[in-house]
N, C-alpha and C positions, 0 to 999 in steps of 0.2 A: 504493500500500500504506500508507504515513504517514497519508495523509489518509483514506482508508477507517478506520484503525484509530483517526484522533482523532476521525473523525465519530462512531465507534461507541459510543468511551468518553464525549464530552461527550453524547450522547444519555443513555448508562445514569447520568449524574449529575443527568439534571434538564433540561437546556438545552437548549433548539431550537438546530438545526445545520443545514447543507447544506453538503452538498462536490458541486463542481462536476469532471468529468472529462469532458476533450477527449476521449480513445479512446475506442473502444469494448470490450467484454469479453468469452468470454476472448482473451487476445492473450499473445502469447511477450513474453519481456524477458531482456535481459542480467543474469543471478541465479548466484550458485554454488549455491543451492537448496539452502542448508544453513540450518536454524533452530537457534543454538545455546540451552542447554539455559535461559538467561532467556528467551530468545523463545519457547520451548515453554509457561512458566510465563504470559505475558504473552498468546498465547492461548487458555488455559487460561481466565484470567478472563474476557474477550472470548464467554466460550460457544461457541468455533470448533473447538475442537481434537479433538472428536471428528468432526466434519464432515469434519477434514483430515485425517482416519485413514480415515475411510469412501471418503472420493478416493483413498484408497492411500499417502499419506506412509509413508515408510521410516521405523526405528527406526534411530539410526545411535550408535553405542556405542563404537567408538575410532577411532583414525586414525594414520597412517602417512605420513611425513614424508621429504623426500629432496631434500638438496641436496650437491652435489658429491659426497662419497664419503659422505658420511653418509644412514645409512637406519636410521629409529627409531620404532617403534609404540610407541601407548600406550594405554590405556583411558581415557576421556571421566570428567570426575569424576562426570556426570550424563547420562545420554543424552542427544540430542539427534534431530531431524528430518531428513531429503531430501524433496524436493516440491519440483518444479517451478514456477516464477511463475507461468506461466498457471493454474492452478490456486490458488497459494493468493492471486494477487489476484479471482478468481472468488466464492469462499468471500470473502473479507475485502467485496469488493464488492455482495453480498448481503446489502442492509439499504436500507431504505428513507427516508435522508439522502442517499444517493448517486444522483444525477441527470448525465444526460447533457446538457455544455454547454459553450462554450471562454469561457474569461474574456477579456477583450480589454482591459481596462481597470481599476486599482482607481482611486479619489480620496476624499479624504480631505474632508469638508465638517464643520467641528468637533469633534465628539463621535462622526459617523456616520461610516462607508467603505459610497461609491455602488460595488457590483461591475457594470461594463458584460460581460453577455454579448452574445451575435449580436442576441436580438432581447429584452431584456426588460433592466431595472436590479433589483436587488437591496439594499436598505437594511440593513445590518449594525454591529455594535457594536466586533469584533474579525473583526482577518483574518491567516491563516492560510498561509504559503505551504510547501505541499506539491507543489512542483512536479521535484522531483526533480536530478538532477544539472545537467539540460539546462533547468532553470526561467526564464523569460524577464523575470522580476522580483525577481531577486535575481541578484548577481553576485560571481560565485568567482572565483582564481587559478587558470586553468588550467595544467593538469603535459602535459608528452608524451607523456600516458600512456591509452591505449586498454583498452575492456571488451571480449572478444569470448566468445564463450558457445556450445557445438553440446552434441547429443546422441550419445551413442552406445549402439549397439545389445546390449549388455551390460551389466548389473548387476553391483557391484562387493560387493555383501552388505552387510553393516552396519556398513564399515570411510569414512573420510574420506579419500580418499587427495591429498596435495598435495606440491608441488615447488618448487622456487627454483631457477630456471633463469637462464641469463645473459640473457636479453630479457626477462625479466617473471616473474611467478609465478602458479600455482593452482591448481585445486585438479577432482576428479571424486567427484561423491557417489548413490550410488541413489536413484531416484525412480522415481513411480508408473508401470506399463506395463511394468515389468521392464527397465527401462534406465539408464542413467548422465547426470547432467547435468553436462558441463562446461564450465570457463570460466576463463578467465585475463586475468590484467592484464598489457599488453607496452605496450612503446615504440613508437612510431608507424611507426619504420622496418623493423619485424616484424611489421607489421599481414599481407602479403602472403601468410606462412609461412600465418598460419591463415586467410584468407580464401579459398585455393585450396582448402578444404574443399569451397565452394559453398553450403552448409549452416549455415555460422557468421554470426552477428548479430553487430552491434560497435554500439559506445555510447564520448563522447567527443567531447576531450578530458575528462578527471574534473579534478577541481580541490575540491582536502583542505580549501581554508580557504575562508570566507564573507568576502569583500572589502567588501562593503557592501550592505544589507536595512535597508529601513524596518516589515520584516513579524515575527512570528512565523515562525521558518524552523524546519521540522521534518524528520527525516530528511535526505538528502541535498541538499536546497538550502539545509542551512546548512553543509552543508563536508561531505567524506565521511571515513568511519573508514577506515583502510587494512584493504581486503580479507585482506590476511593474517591479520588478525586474526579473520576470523572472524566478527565480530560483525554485518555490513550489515544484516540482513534485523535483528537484535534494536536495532541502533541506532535504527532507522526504528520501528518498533513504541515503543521505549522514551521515544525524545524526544516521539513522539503522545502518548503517555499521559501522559507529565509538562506540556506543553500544554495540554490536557482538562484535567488537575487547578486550573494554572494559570487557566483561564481561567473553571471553573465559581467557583472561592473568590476571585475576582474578582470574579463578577457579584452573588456572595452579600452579599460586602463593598465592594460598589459602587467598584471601585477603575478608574481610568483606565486607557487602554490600554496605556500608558507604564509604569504600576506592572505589568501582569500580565504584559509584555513579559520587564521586567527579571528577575520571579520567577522567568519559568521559565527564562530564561537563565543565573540562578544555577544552577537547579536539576541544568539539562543542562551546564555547566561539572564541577558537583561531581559528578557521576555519571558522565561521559566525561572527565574532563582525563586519570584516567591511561592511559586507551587511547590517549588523541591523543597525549600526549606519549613514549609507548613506540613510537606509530608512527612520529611524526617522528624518533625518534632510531633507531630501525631501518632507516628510508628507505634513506639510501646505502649500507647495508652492502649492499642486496638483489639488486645485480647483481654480485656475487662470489659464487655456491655455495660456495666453500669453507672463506669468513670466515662462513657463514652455519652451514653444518655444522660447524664447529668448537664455534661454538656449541650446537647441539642436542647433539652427544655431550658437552657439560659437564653437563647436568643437564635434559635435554628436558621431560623426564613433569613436573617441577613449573612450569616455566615454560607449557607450552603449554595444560595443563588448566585452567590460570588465564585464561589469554588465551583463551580457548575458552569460558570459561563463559557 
């Protein structure tokens, strides 16, 4: 999804691009399938968004929250999306930069980066790593903490509904086909709870911070935003496009890798530090529901529509 949507945007600025993906399309993924109401404005630009209404995206307008004793709805300061991954990396993956290929190799020869696929080299100026949580050329601090993701056979209407449980937290939102996608973040020793589904996908270990990248790391292989927050699917989308920016007024103003590396590392620090930093400091409260509800019943509706946006 990252790299589909930076191939998109360095395309619509001028630039020859090519993103290379291993899978093939469409295909399931561990997603809460919630686009919150930036990621909606972000395909909006992109030319997608009416495409991802015509697949069936849900309109999803508030949500409703529940840990320990606490249970507190509120209204979305801006609507927001449900769609399922297979879908909207379908859509996102429908453009003609995105080619089907496994990277096996980058290296660095001066100026250039040779990309080794299976059977061809590729000569490039800047490289990109969009390879997601599980990317095999960037390396994170892995947490003991698991994705697992099912569906369910009911539509929940146009509410968000999520939880903070003592194994992990998440969340169930409508999506297309008239049903529910859900997905939660647990601890490794709760993986079983929901794997006895039969029907549940799991992804993992996650790991929040980027330990060390010689790349451009976009979305999730540069560290992940705490799912509670909300934001995955607009973090992924948003650090693509600050990349693309980055990397098109680089080539304009002829600037080394190293300079266009750094810009957009600014870029994406000032634009994400206070999500990361309100998730790191939320972290350990998140397996106590009750230090967590207490929270929400102080003042939910302005804290969560913020984090939510």
């Amino acid at each position: 999804m990252a790299g589909a949507t930076c191939a998109r945007e360095i395309a619509r600025l001028g630039v020859e691009v090519v993103a290379f993906e291993r899978d093939s399309f469409p295909r399931e993924k561990v997603c809460g399938g919630f686009l919150a109401p930036g990621a909606v404005d972000i395909l909006d630009r992109l030319n997608v968004l009416d495409a991802l209404r015509r697949s069936g995206a849900v309109p999803v307008q508030s949500a409703r929250v529940r840990a320990g004793s606490a249970d507190v709805a509120f209204e979305l300061a801006k609507p927001g999306l449900g769609i399922s991954r297979r879908v909207l990396d379908s859509v996102l993956a429908d453009h003609p930069s995105l080619e089907r290929a496994t990277v096996r190799s980058v290296d660095r020869r001066g100026t250039r980066f040779h990309v080794q696929l299976d059977d061809a080299v590729v000569e490039a100026r800047f490289v990109v790593d969009a390879g997601g949580k599980l990317s095999r050329f960037s390396k994170r601090k892995p947490t003991d903490f698991f994705g697992v993701q099912f569906y369910e056979s009911t539509p929940r209407g146009s509410v968000l509904d999520f939880w903070f449980l003592e194994d992990g937290y998440g969340g169930a939102v409508t999506v297309e086909g008239d049903r529910s996608n859900a997905c939660f973040l647990v601890r490794k020793d709760s993986l079983k709870k929901y794997t006895a589904r039969g029907d549940c996908l799991v992804t993992g270990p996650i790991g929040y911070n980027l330990e060390s990248s010689e790349w451009i790391n976009i979305g999730d292989s540069g560290g992940m935003v705490d799912p509670f927050c909300g934001a995955g699917i607009y973090h992924a989308l948003d650090t693509a496009s600050l990349a693309a920016k980055a990397i098109a007024e680089g080539i304009r103003s002829n600037q080394t890798y190293e300079q266009v590396s750094a810009s957009y590392r600014a870029s994406r620090s000032s634009r994400w530090r206070w999500t990361r930093f309100l998730g790191g400091l939320m972290r350990p409260a998140l397996g106590y529901p009750s230090v967590v509800g207490a929270g929400l019943r102080a003042n939910p509706a302005w804290f969560l529509q913020r984090l939510w946006a």
